[in-house]
C-alpha positions as CSV (number, residue, x, y, z in Angstrom):
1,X,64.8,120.3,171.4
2,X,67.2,119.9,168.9
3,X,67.9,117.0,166.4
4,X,68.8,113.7,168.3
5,X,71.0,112.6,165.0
6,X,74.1,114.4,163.0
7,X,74.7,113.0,159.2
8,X,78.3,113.4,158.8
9,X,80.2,114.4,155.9
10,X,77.4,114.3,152.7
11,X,77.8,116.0,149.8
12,X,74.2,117.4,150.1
13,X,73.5,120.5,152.1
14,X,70.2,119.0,153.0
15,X,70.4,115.0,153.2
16,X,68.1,112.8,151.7
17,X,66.1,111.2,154.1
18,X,63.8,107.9,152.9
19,X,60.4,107.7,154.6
20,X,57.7,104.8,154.5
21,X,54.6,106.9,153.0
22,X,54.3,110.2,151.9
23,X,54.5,113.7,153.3
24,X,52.5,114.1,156.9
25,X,53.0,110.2,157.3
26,X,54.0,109.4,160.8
27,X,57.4,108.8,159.4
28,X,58.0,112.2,158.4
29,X,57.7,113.4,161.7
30,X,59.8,110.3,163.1
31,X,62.5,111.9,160.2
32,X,62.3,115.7,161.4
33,X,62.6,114.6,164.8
34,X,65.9,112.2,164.3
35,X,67.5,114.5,161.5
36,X,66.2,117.8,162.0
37,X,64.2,120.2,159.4
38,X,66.5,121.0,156.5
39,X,65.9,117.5,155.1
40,X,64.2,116.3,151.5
41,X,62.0,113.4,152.0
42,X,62.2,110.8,149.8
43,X,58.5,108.6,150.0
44,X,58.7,105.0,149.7
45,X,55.1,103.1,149.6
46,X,56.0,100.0,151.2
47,X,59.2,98.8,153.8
48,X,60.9,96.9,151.0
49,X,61.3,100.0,148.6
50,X,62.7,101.5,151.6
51,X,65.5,99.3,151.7
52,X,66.3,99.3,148.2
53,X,66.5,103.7,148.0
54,X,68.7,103.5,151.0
55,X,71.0,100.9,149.6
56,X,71.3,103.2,146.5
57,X,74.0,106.4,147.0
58,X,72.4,108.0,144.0
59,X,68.7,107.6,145.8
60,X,69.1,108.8,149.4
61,X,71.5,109.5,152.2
62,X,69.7,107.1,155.1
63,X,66.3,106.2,156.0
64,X,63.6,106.1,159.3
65,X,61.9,103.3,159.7
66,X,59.2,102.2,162.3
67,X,60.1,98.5,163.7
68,X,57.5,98.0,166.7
69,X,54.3,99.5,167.8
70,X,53.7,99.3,171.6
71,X,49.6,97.7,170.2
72,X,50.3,95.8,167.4
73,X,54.1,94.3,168.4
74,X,57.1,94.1,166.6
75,X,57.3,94.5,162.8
76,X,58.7,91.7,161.9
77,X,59.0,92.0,158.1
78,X,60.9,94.6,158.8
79,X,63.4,92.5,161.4
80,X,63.7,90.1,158.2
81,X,64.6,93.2,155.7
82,X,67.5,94.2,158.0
83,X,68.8,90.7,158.4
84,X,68.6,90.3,154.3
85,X,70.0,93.8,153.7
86,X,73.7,96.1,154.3
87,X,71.8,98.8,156.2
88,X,72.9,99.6,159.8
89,X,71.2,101.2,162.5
90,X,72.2,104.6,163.6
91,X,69.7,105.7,166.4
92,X,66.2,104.7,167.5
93,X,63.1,107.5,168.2
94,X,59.6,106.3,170.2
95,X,56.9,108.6,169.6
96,X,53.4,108.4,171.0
97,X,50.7,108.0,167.6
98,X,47.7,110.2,167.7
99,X,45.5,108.7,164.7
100,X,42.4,110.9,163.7
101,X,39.3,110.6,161.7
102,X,39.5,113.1,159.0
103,X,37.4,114.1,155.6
104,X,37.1,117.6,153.6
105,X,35.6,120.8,155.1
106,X,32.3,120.3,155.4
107,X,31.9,116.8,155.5
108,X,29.8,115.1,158.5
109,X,30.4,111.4,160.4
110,X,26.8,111.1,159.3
111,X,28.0,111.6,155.3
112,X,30.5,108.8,155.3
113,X,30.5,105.7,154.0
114,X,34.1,104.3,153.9
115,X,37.4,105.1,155.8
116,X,40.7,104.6,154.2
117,X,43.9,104.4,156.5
118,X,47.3,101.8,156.8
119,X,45.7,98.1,158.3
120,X,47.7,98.9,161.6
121,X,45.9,101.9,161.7
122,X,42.5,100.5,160.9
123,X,43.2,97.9,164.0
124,X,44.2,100.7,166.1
125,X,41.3,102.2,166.1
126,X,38.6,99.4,165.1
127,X,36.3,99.9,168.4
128,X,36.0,103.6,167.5
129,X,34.3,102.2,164.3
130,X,32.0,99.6,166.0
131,X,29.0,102.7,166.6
132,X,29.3,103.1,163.1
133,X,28.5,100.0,161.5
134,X,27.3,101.5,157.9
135,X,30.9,102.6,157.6
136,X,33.2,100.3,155.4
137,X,36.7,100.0,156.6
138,X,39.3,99.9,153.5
139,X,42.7,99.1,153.7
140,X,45.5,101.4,151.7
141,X,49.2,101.5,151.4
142,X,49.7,104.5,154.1
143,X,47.9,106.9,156.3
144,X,49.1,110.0,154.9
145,X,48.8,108.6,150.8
146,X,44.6,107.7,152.3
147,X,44.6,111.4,153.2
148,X,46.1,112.7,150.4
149,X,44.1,111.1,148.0
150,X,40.9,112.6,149.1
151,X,42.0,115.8,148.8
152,X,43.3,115.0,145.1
153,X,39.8,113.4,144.3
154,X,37.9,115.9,146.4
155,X,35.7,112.5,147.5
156,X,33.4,113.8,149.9
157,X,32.0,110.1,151.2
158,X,35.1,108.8,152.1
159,X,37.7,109.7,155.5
160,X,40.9,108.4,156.1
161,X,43.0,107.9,159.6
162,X,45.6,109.3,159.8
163,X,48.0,112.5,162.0
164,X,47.0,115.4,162.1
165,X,50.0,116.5,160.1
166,X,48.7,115.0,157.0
167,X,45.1,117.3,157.9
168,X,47.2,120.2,157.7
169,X,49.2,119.5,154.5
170,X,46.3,118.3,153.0
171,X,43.5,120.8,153.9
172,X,41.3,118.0,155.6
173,X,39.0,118.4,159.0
174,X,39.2,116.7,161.9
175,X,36.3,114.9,162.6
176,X,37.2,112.9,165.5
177,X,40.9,113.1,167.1
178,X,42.8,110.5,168.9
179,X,40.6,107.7,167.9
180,X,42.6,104.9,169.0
181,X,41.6,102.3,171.7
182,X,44.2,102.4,173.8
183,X,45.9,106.3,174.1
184,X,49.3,104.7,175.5
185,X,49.9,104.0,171.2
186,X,53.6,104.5,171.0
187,X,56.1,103.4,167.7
188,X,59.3,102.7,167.7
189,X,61.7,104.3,164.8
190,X,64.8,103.8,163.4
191,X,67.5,105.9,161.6
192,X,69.6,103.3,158.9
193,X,72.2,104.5,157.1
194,X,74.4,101.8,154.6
195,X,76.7,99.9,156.5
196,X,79.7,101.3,154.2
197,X,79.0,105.2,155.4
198,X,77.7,104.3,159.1
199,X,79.4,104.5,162.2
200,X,78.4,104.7,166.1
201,X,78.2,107.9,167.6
202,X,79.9,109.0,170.6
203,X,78.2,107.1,174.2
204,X,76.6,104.7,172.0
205,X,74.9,102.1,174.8
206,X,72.4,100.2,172.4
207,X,72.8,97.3,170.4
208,X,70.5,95.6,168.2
209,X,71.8,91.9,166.5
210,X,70.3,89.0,165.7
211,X,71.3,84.9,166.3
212,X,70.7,81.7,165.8
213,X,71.8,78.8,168.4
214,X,72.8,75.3,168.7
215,X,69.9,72.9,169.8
216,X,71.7,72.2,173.3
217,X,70.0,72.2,176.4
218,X,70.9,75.7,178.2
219,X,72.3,77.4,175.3
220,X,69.8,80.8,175.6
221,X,70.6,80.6,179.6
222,X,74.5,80.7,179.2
223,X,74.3,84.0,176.7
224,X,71.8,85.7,178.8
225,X,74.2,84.7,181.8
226,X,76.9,86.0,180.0
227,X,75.1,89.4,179.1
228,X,73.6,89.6,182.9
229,X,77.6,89.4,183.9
230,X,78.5,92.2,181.1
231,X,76.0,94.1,183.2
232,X,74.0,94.1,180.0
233,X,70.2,94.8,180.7
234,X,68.2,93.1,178.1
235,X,65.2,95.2,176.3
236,X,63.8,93.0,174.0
237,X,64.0,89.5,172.8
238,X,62.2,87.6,170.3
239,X,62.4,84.5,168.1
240,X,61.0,83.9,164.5
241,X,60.8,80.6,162.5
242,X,63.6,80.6,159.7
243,X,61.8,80.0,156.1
244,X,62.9,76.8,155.1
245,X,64.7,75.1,158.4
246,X,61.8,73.8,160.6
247,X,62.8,73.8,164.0
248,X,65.2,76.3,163.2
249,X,64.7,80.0,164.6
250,X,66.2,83.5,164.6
251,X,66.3,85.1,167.9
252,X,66.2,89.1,167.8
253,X,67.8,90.5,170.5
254,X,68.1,94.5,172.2
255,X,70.2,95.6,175.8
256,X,71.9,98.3,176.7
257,X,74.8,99.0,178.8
258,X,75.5,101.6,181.2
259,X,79.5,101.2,180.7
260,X,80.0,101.3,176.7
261,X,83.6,100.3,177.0
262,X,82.5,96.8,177.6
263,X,80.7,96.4,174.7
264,X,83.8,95.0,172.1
265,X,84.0,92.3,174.3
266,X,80.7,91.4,174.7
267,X,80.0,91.5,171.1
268,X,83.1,89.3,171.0
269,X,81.7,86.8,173.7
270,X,78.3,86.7,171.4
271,X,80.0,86.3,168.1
272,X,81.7,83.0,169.8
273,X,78.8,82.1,171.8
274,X,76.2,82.0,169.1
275,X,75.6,81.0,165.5
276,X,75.5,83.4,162.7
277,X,75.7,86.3,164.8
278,X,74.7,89.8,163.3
279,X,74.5,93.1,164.2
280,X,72.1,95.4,163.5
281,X,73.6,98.1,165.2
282,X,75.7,99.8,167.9
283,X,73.4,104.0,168.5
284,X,72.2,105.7,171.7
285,X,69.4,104.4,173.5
286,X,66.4,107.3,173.1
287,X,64.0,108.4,175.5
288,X,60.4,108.1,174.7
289,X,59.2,111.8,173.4
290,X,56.1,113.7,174.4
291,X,53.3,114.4,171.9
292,X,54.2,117.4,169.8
293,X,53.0,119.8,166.9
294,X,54.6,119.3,163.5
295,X,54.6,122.4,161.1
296,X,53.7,121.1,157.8
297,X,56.8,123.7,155.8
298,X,59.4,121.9,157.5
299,X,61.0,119.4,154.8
300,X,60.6,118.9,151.1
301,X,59.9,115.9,149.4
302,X,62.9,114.7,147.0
């Protein structure tokens, strides 16, 4: 399949793609998916460096970041970052997460005694761990970076969880794949370029944006009203204290359309309707992919 994204007019022949992690991190293979293989990866180790490569013209050409995991909810840090930043989403990817209990050639279940692995991965895959109460769960900055650094140190007591892209790169065995509770594990990506260079691509039906309203009885009811009579269908819709204004909150919103051509106006109806009302985006709504191999040669790291 190719590509679901084009970057369009950079002066790199290979575009400079920020990930959260390292190489073989489930980002990476968010990243080949959205922009294709004749990318350099740029690793950030947490969301917030992220944001601050993309923002920089010098540092990277656009970013994927995940925003919500179909277990663990939505990332709201991240929600916050977009709101507080000039990024702009471009496209969205959902991709099912396989995570696997890996440790060098040779090594045994029986030989370890700690496994290292992102906390959203540890709680993915917590009940695995309950018949093997001698092992010591330990929380690291990223899946791939926990794999990574056991090949590096060549510790043979210690396994990480993490894809089995990051086995591959990093010459680790499987001991136990698809060691999460629940297998229907799915994350949801985005591609963010800076709001300066970004622009919606042809059929674009999603729109991500984020509001605040007046405390007026029926204030909610009369924009979903409004978005029902847009023929908008609503996909998500959340609301998160503001720091600092009790009572006050941020709502999150996603919908799609099936006619694009309405959305100016209802982005103009919303912008009147609501308080301090921002979008996050205007892309093409993606259909959830099937589980695939990733071939580790695929993209450089920058």
């Amino acid at each position: 399949m190719p590509h679901l994204l084009t970057l369009h007019a950079l002066p790199q022949a290979r575009p400079r793609i920020v990930i959260q992690g390292v190489r073989g991190a489930f980002h990476e293979m968010a990243a080949r998916e959205l922009f294709g293989s004749a990318i350099d990866l740029v690793p950030a180790l947490s969301f917030d460096e992220l944001m601050r490569k993309t923002a920089d013209p010098a540092s990277a050409d656009a970013a994927v970041m995940a925003i919500e995991n179909s277990l663990a909810g939505s990332i709201l840090g991240n929600y916050l970052l977009l709101q507080n930043n000039d990024l702009c989403i471009t496209g969205e990817l959902t991709i099912p997460i396989r995570q696997n209990l890996m440790a060098l050639p040779g090594v045994r279940l029986a030989d370890l005694q700690e496994v290292h692995s992102h906390p959203m991965a540890l709680a993915q895959c917590s009940e695995y761990f309950r018949q093997f109460p001698h092992i010591r769960l330990v929380e690291s900055e990223d899946t791939a970076e926990s794999a990574a650094r056991i090949a590096r140190n060549q510790t043979r007591h210690t396994g990480a969880i993490a894809g089995a892209l990051a086995a591959e790169l990093y010459g680790l065995h499987i001991l136990a794949p698809g060691i999460e509770t629940h297998a229907a594990n799915f994350t949801r990506f985005l591609a963010l370029r800076r709001r300066d260079s970004a622009q919606a691509p042809a059929g674009a039906n999603k729109v991500s944006i984020s509001f605040r309203l007046p405390h007026r009885p029926g204030s909610l009811g009369r924009i979903l009203g409004m978005l029902a009579a847009q023929s908008a269908n609503l996909t998500k819709i959340q609301s998160v204290p503001i720091v600092g204004q009790v009572g006050e909150y941020l709502f999150l919103v996603d919908f799609t359309v099936q006619n694009p051509g309405v959305l100016p106006e209802t982005l103009r109806l919303l912008d009147v309707m609501c308080d301090h009302c921002r979008v996050f985006g205007i892309y093409k709504a993606a259909p959830l992919l099937e589980t695939r191999s990733f071939a580790p040669a695929a993209a450089s790291l920058h």
